[in-house]
Backbone as CSV, one residue per row, in Angstrom:
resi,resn,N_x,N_y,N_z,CA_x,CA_y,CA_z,C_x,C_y,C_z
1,UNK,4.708,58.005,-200.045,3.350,58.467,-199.834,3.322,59.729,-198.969
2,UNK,4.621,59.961,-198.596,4.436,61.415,-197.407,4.001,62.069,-198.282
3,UNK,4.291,62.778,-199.335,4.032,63.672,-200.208,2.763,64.113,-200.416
4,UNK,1.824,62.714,-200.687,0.329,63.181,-200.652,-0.240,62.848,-199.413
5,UNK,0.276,62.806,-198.325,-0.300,63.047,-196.959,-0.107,64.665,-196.657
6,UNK,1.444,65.026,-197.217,1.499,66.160,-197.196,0.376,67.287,-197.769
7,UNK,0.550,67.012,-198.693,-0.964,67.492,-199.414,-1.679,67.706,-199.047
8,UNK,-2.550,66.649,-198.577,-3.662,66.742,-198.212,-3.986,67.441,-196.783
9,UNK,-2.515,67.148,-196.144,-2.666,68.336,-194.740,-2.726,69.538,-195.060
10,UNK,-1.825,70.010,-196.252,-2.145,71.628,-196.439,-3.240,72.275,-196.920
11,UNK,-3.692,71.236,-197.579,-5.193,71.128,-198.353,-6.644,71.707,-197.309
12,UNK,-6.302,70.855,-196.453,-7.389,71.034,-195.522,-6.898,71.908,-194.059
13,UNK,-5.452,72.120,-193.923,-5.302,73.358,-193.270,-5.326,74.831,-193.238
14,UNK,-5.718,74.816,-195.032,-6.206,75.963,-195.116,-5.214,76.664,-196.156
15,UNK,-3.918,75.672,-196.414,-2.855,76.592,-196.524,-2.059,76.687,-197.939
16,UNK,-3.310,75.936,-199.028,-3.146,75.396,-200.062,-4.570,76.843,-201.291
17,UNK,-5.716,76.996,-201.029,-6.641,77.090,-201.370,-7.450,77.968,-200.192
18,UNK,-8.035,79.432,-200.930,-9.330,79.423,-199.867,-9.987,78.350,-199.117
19,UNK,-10.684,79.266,-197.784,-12.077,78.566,-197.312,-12.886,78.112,-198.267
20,UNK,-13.400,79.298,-198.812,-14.446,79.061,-200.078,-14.126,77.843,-200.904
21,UNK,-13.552,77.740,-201.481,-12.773,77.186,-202.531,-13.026,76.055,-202.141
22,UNK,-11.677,75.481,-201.000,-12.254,74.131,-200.180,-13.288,73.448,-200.131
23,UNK,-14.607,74.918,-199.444,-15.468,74.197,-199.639,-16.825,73.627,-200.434
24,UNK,-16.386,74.525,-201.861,-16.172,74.104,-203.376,-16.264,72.545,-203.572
25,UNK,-14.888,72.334,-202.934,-14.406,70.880,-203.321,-15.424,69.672,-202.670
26,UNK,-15.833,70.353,-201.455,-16.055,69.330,-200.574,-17.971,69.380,-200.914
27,UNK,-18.441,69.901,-201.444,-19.730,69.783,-202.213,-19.664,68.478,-203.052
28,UNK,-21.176,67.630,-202.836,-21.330,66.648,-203.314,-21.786,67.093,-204.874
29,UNK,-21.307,66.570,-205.811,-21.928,66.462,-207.207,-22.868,65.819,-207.532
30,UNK,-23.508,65.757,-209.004,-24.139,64.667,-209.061,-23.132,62.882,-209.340
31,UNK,-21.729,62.968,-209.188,-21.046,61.936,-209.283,-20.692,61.633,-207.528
32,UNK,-21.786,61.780,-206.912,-21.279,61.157,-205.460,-20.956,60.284,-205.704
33,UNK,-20.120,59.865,-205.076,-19.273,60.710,-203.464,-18.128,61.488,-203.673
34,UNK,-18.103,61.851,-205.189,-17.169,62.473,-205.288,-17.777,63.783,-205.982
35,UNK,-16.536,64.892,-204.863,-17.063,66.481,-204.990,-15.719,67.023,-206.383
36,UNK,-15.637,68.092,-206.373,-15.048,68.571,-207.191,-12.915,68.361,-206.822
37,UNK,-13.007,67.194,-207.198,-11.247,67.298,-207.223,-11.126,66.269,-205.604
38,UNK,-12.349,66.154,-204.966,-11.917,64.544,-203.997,-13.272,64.066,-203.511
39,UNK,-13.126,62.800,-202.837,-13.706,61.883,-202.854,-13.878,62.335,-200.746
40,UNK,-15.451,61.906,-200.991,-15.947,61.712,-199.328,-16.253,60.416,-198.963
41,UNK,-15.669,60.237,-197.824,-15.733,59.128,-197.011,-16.070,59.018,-195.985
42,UNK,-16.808,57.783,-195.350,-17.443,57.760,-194.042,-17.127,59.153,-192.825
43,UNK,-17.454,59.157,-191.874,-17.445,60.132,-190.836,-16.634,59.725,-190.026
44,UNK,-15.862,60.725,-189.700,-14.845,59.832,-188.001,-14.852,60.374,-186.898
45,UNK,-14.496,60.042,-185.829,-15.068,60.015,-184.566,-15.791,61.046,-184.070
46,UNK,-15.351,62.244,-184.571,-16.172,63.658,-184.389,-17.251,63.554,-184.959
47,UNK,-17.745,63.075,-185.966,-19.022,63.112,-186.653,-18.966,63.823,-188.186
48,UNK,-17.394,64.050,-188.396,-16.986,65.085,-189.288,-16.899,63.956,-190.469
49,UNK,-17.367,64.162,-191.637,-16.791,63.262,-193.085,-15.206,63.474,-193.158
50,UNK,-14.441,62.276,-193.947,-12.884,62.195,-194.705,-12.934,62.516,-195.698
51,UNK,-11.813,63.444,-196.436,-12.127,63.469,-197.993,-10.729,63.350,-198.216
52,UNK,-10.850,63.132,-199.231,-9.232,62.566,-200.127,-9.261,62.121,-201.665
53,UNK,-8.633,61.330,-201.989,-8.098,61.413,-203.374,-7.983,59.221,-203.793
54,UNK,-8.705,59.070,-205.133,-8.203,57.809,-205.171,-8.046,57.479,-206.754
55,UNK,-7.212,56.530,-207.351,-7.475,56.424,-208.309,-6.484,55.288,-208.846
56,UNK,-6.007,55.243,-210.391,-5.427,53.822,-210.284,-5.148,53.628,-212.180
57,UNK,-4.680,53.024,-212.148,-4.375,52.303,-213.877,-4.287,50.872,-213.853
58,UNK,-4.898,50.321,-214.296,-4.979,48.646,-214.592,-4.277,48.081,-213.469
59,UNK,-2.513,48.194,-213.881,-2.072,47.314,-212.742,-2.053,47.997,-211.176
60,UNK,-2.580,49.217,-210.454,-1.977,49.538,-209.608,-3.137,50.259,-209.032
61,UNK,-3.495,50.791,-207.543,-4.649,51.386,-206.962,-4.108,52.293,-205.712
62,UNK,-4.589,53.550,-205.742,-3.719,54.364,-205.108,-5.370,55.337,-204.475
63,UNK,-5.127,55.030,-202.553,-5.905,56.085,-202.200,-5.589,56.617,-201.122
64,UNK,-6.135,58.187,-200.820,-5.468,58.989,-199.692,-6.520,59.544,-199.024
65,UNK,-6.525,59.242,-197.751,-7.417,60.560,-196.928,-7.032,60.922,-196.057
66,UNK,-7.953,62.004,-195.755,-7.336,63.197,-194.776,-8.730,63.266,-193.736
67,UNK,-8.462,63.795,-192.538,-9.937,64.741,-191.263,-9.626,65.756,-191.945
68,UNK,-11.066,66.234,-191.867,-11.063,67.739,-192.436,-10.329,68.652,-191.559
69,UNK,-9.710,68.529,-190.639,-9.041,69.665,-190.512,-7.382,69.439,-190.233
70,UNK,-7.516,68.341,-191.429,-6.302,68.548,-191.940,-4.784,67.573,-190.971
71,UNK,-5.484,66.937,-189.554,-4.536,66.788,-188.384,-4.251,65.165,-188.840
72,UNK,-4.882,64.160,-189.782,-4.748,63.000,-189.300,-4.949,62.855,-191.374
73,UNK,-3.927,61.832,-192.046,-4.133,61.499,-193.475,-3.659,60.227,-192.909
74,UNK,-4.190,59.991,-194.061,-3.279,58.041,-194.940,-3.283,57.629,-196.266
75,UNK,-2.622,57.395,-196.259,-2.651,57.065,-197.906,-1.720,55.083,-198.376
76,UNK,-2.063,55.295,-199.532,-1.601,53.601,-199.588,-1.978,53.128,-201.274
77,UNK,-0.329,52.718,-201.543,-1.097,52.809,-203.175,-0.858,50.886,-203.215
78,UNK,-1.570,50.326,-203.481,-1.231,48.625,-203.735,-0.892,48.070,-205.627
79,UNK,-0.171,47.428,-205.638,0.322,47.075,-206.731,0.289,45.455,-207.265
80,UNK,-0.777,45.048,-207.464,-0.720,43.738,-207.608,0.354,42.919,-209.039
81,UNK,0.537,41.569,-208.898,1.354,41.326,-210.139,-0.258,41.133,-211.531
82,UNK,0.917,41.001,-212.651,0.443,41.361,-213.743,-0.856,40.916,-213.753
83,UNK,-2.164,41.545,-214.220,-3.509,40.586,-214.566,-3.738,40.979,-216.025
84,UNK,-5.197,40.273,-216.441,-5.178,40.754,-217.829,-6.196,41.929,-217.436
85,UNK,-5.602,42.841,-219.058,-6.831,44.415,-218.864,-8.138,44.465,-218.359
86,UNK,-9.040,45.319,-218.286,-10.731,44.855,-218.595,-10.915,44.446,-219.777
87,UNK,-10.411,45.652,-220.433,-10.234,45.034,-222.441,-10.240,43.382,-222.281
88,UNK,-9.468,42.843,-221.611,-9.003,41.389,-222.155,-9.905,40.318,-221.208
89,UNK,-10.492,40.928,-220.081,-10.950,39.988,-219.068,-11.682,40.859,-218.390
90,UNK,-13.160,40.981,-218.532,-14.086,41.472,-217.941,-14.240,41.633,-216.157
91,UNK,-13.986,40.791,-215.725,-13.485,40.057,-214.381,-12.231,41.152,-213.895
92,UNK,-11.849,41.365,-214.198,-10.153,42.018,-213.754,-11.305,43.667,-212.821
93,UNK,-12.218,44.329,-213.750,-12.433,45.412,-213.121,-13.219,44.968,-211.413
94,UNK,-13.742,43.773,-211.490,-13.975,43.470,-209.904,-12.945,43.252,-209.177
95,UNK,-12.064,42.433,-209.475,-10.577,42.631,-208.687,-10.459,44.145,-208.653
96,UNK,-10.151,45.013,-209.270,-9.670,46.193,-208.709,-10.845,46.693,-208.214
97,UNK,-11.843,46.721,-208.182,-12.607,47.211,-207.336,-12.853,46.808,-205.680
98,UNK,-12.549,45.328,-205.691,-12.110,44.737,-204.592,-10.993,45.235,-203.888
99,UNK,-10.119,45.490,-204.348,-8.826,46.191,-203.956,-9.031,47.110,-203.251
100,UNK,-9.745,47.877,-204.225,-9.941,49.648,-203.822,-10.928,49.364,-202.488
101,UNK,-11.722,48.317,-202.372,-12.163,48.484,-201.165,-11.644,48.297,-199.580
102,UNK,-10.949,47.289,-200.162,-9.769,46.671,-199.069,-8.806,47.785,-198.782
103,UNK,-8.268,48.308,-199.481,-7.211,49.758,-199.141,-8.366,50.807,-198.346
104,UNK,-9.883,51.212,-198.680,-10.400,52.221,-198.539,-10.742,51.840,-196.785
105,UNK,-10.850,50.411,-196.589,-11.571,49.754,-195.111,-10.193,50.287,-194.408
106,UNK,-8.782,49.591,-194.617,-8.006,49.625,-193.879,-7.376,51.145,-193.717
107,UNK,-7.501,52.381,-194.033,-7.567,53.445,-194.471,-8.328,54.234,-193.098
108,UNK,-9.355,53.784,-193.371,-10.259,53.835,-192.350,-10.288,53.643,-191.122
109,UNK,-10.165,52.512,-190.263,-9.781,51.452,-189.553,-8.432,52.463,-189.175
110,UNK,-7.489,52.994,-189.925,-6.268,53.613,-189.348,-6.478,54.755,-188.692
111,UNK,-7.344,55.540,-189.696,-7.945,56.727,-189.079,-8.563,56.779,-188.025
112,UNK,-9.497,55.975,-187.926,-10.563,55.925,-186.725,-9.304,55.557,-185.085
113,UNK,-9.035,54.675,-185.291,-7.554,54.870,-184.332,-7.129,56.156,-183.650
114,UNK,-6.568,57.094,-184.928,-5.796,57.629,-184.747,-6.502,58.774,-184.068
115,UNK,-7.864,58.990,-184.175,-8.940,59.867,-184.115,-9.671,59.703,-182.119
116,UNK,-9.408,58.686,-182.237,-9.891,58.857,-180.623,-8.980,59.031,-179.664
């Protein structure tokens, strides 16, 4: 996971992409909470929003965030054993949505830590 912590530090240090550009990304769409290419998340201790990256395929759920300026990420991809598709079991997309919330709290919870 260093890799996309890495990322996301250069991302938001400036050292990846214009200012502009950045803050391109970090504009809400009409698909809030997600801006163009990442996802906003609660505010941390400064009062500043997280933005980062999440996403996933049936068996597996993968999310990353970063402080906007780039000093503090986390990321965390979880891999549960086999379930059936949505195709096959309607039920399965609340499990992963459950997931994704449980990774997004503890995510959080790390940050906020790391932040005061």
């Amino acid at each position: 996971m260093s890799d996309v912590n890495d990322f996301f530090a250069a991302l938001f240090r400036g050292q990846l992409i214009s200012a502009i550009s950045l803050e391109e990304m970090k504009k809400k769409t009409s698909f809030a909470p997600y801006g163009l290419g990442i996802w906003e998340w609660s505010e941390d201790c400064s009062g500043a929003p997280r933005f980062g990256g999440k996403g996933g395929f049936w068996d597996y759920r993968t999310i990353a965030m970063s402080s906007t300026d780039g000093r503090y990420q986390a990321a965390m991809t979880f891999v549960p054993g086999p379930i059936p598709s949505p195709l096959e079991d309607p039920e399965s997309d609340k499990k992963h949505e459950l997931w994704s919330g449980q990774i997004a709290s503890a995510l959080l919870e790390t940050l906020d830590r790391l932040c005061q």
